[in-house]
NUGUDREN-287704 format. One record per residue (C-alpha): residue in one letter; x, z, y. Coordinates in steps of 0.1 Angstrom, whole numbers, plus 5000, padded with zeros to 4 digits. Layout:
# NUGUDREN-287704
AXZY
...
END
This chain:
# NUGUDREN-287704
X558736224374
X559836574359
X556436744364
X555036404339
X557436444317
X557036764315
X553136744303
X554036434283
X556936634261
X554637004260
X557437204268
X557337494286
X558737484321
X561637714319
X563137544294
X563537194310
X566937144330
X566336934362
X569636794357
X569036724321
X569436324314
X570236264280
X572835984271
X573535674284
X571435344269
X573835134252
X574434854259
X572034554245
X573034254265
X573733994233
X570934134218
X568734054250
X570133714251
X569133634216
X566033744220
X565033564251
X566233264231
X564333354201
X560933394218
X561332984225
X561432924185
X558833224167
X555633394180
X556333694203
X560433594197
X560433724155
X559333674121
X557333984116
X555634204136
X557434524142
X560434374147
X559834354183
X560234654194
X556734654214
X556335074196
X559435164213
X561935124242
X563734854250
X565034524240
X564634454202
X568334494185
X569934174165
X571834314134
X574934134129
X576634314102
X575534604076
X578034794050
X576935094031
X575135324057
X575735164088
X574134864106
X576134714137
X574134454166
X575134204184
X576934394211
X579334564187
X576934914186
X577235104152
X574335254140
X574135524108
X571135334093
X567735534077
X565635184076
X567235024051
X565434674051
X562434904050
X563735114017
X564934873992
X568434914000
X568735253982
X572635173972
X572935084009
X573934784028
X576534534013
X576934733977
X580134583960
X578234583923
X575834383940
X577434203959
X579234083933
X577034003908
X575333793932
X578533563941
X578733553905
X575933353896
X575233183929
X578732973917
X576432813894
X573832713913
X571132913933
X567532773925
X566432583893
X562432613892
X563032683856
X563432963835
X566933163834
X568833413808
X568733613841
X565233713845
X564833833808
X567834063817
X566134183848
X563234243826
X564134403799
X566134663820
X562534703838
X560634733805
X563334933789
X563035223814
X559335203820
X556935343801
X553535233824
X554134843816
X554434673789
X554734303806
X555634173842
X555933863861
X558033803889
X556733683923
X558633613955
X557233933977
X555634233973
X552934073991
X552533813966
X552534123937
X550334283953
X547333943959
X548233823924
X547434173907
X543834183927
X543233813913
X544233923878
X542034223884
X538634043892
X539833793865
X540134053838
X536934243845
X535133983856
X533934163891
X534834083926
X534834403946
X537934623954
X538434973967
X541135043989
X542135344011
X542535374050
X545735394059
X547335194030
X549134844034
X549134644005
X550434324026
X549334044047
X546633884020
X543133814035
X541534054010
X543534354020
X544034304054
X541334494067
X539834824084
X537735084077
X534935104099
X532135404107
X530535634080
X531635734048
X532235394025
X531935074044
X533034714040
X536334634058
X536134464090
X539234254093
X542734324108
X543334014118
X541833694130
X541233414110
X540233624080
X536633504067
X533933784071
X532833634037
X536333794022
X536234114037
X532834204025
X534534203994
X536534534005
X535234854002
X537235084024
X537135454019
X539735794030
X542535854017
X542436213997
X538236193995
X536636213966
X533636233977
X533835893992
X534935733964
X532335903942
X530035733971
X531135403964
X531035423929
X527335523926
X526535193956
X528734943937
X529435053902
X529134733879
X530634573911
X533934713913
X536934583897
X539534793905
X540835033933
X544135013946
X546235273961
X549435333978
X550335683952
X552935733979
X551335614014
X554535474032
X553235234057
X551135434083
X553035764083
X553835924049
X550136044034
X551236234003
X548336263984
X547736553956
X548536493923
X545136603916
X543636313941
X545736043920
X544036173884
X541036193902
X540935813909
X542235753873
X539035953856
X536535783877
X537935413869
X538235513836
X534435583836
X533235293852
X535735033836
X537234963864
X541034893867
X543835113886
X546434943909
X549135143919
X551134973952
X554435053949
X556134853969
X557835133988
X557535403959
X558735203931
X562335293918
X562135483951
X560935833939
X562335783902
X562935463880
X559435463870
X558035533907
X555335723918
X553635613882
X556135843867
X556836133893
X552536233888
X552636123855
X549535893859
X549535583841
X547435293865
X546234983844
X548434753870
X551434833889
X553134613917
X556834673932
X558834513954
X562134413968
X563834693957
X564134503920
X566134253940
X568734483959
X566434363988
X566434013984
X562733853983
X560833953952
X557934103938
X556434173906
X553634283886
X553334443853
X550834613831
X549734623792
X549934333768
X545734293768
X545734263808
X548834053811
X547433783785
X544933683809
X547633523835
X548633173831
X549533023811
X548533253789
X545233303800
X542433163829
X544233323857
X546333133878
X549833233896
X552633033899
X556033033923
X558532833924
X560633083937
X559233363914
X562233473894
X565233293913
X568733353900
X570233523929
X567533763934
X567933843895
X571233863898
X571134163929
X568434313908
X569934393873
X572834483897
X570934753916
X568534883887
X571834953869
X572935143890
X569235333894
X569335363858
X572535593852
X570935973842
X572236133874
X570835913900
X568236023913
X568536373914
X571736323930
X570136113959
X567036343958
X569036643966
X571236463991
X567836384011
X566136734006
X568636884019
X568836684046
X565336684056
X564937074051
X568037134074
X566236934103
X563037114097
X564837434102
X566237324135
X562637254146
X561237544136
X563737794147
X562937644185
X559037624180
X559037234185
X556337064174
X557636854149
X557536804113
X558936654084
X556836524059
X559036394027
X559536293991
X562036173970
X564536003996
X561535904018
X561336134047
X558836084082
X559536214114
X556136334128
X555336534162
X553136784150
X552137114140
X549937034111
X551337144074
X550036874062
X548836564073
X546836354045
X544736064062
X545735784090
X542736014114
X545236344111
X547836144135
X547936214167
X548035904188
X549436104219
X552236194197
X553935834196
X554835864234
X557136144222
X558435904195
X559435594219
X561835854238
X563036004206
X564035704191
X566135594222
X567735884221
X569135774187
X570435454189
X572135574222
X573535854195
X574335574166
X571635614148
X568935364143
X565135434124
X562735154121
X561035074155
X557535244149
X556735594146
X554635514121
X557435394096
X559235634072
X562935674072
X565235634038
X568235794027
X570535614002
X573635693980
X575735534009
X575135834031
X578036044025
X577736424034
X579736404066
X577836074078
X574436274070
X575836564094
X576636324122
X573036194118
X571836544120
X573636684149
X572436334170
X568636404158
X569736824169
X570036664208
X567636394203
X565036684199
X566536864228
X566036574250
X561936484235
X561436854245
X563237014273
X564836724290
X563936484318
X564936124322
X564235924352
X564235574345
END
C-alpha cells in the first residue's frame, strides 16, 4: 500500500513517514443515513450532479445549518466553508442585512406572478452601477439567463449558429450542452443524452485562448454566426484565466462580422468587481448574463444589454421569454440586500486583498517544499490545482492523473473543518465572512493537508 501511494502522491521516498496516517475521518453516520434514504426519492440520491460526491471520498455530507463562514452537517461537523453555494454567497452564509430584508417582505406574501416595487429597486441598483447594460430582465437561474440570451441572440441577428469555448459551462440548455470533438473547429457532439443531434450541429466548439481557431470558424461560418459566448472568467472546469488581450480579441472579430458578444457571468459577475469580468478587462460584450449572486443566492438569473438589443424581447419585440418566477419578491428582496452591500466604495478591494493574501500565503507554503501544486486565482475566486504549470489556459492543460491527488486532499479537509466543493475541478471562494483568524485556521489545515497528499501514507 505505501509503495502505491508513494507513486500515486510523486514524492520522493525519504520524505514519506511509514507511520504517517493523517487524521481521523469524521464521522458521517446521519449524513449516510440521509443519503441512503435519499437515493429512494432523486436519481443517484440528489438534485444535481456533483453533489454526490462520486469526484471524492466518501459519503456525500447533508448541510444542516450555515452562518457566515461556516457550514455544519448532519452529524454536528463544522466546516470553515470556501464553496459558498458555488460563489454567490460573497457576504457569507445567513448575512443579517439579508436575512432581514428577506423576512421583511416575505410578511407580505412571497409570490404574486405580477410585477413588484421590488424588482425596479433591484434594477435600478444594477443599472445604476453598471455601465455595460442599459436594460435587464430577470429569470429564475442563471441557466435560464444564459438560454434566453442565445434565443435573443439568433433573434436579433437573425442567424442560428453559436460559438462557444471548450471548457466553458453555460448550463444545462440543449444548445450549450455539448463537446468539442477532434480538429481545430468542429460541431459539438452532445454531453448528454437526449440532446437532438439536429441542435448541436448548431454549436461551433473551438479552444479556449485560440485565435486561430476562432479566426477558423469565422472564415467557414461567417454570415452564420450569431454570436459567441464566453465564460471572461472560466470557473466551471478549473479556473482558465484568459488574457485580456484574448477577450478584445473576440470583441474585434464580432465586431467585424456583426456578430454579438455574450459574456457568462454567472460566476464572475459582481464576483471580480460590481460590474464583473465586463468591467475588470474593460470590454464591453453586446449581452451579459449573471446569476444567483443578484439574489444573495436564492434562484435567479438575469440578462441585460443595450436599449436596441433589449427591444427585441417580448413583449416588446418577437422574442419570447417569460417566467412566472422571474423576478419574485423574496429573491429581490436578498438581492437589493446583497448588491448593497457590494456597492459600498471599499468592498471589493477589501475582500480582494483578504483573498490575495490568502492565496499567495498557500502558494508560498508549496513552493518553499517543491510540491507540485498551484494556485491559480482572481478576485476572491481561487483553484487548487496539482501541477507545475504557470499557467494553465485550456480544459487539455489538466492533468487527469492529478485528481487522484485531489480525492485524498479533500478528505483531508473536512477531517480538518474545512469543506471545498466536491470536484477538483470546482473553484473555491472567499467571502467578507472569513475573518483573518478563521482564514489562518483554514490555512494551517490546508499546510497538513499538503503534507499528507505528499509525504504521507494512509491505509484504508
Amino acid at each position: 500500500m505505501l509503495e502505491s501511494l508513494k507513486k500515486i502522491f510523486s514524492g520522493s521516498e525519504a520524505e514519506v513517514p511509514v507511520n504517517y496516517t493523517g487524521k481521523p475521518d469524521i464521522s458521517r453516520e446521519k449524513s449516510a443515513e440521509l443519503y441512503d434514504k435519499s437515493k429512494g426519492y432523486f436519481p443517484g440520491g440528489v438534485n444535481s450532479p456533483v453533489r454526490a460526491f462520486k469526484s471524492v471520498h466518501g459519503t456525500p455530507l447533508f448541510i444542516q445549518k450555515g452562518d457566515g463562514c461556516f457550514v455544519w452537517d448532519a452529524d454536528g461537523n463544522k466546516f470553515i466553508d470556501f464553496c459558498a453555494s458555488w460563489g454567490p454567497l460573497i457576504l457569507g452564509h445567513n448575512h443579517a442585512g439579508v436575512r432581514e430584508k428577506v423576512v421583511e417582505v416575505m410578511q407580505n406574501g412571497m409570490s404574486f406572478g405580477a410585477p413588484t416595487a421590488l424588482e425596479n429597486q433591484l434594477a435600478e441598483l444594477i443599472l445604476k452601477n453598471n455601465k455595460y447594460i442599459q436594460k435587464l430582465r430577470f429569470t429564475s437561474s442563471g441557466t435560464e439567463a444564459v438560454m434566453s440570451a442565445i434565443r435573443l441572440a439568433r433573434g436579433y441577428t437573425k442567424r442560428d449558429k453559436i460559438i462557444k469555448f471548450e471548457g466553458c459551462y453555460h448550463g444545462h440548455s440543449d444548445s450549450l450542452l455539448v463537446k468539442a470533438g477532434s480538429g481545430l473547429v468542429t460541431f459539438g457532439e452532445t454531453s448528454s443524452a437526449g440532446i437532438p443531434k439536429a441542435f448541436a450541429d448548431e454549436t461551433i466548439v473551438v479552444p479556449l485562448n485560440s485565435d486561430e481557431a476562432v479566426k477558423a470558424a469565422f472564415e467557414q461560418f461567417s454570415d452564420q454566426i450569431a454570436a459567441v459566448i464566453i465564460e471572461p472568467v472560466p470557473a466551471n472546469n478549473g479556473l482558465l484565466l484568459q488574457t485580456k488581450e484574448f477577450l478584445e480579441f473576440l470583441r474585434a472579430i464580432c465586431t467585424k462580422n456583426n456578430t454579438l458578444l455574450i459574456f457568462d457571468e454567472v460566476i464572475s459577475g459582481f464576483r471580480v468587481g460590481f460590474e464583473g469580468a465586463a468591467g475588470f478587462y474593460q470590454i464591453k460584450p453586446d449581452i451579459i448574463t449573471y446569476g444567483k449572486i443578484i439574489g444573495g443566492g436564492l434562484p435567479v438569473g438575469m440578462y441585460g444589454s443595450s436599449v436596441e438589443i433589449m427591444e427585441m424581447i417580448s413583449p416588446d419585440g418577437p422574442v419570447y421569454q417569460a417566467g412566472t418566477l422571474s423576478g419574485n419578491p423574496v429573491a429581490m428582496a436578498a438581492g437589493i440586500a446583497q448588491l448593497t452591500e457590494l456597492s459600498k466604495s471599499s468592498f471589493y478591494k477589501d475582500l480582494n486583498n483578504k483573498a490575495q493574501e490568502f492565496t499567495e500565503s498557500i502558494q508560498r507554503f508549496a513552493t518553499a517544499r517543491n510540491y507540485k501544486f498551484k494556485i491559480f486565482s482572481i478576485a476572491s475566486i481561487f483553484w487548487f490545482a496539482f501541477t507545475d504549470q504557470e499557467a494553465i489556459s485550456s480544459a487539455d492543460q489538466i492533468e487527469s492523473s492529478s485528481m487522484e491527488k485531489f480525492k485524498v486532499f479533500h478528505r483531508e479537509l473536512l477531517n480538518r473543518g474545512v469543506y471545498l466543493g466536491p470536484s477538483g475541478y470546482e473553484v473555491g471562494f472567499v467571502s467578507s465572512a472569513h475573518s483573518k483568524i478563521e482564514l489562518e485556521k483554514a490555512k494551517r489545515a490546508i499546510f497538513e493537508s499538503l503534507d499528507f497528499v505528499f509525504r504521507g501514507a494512509r491505509a484504508d
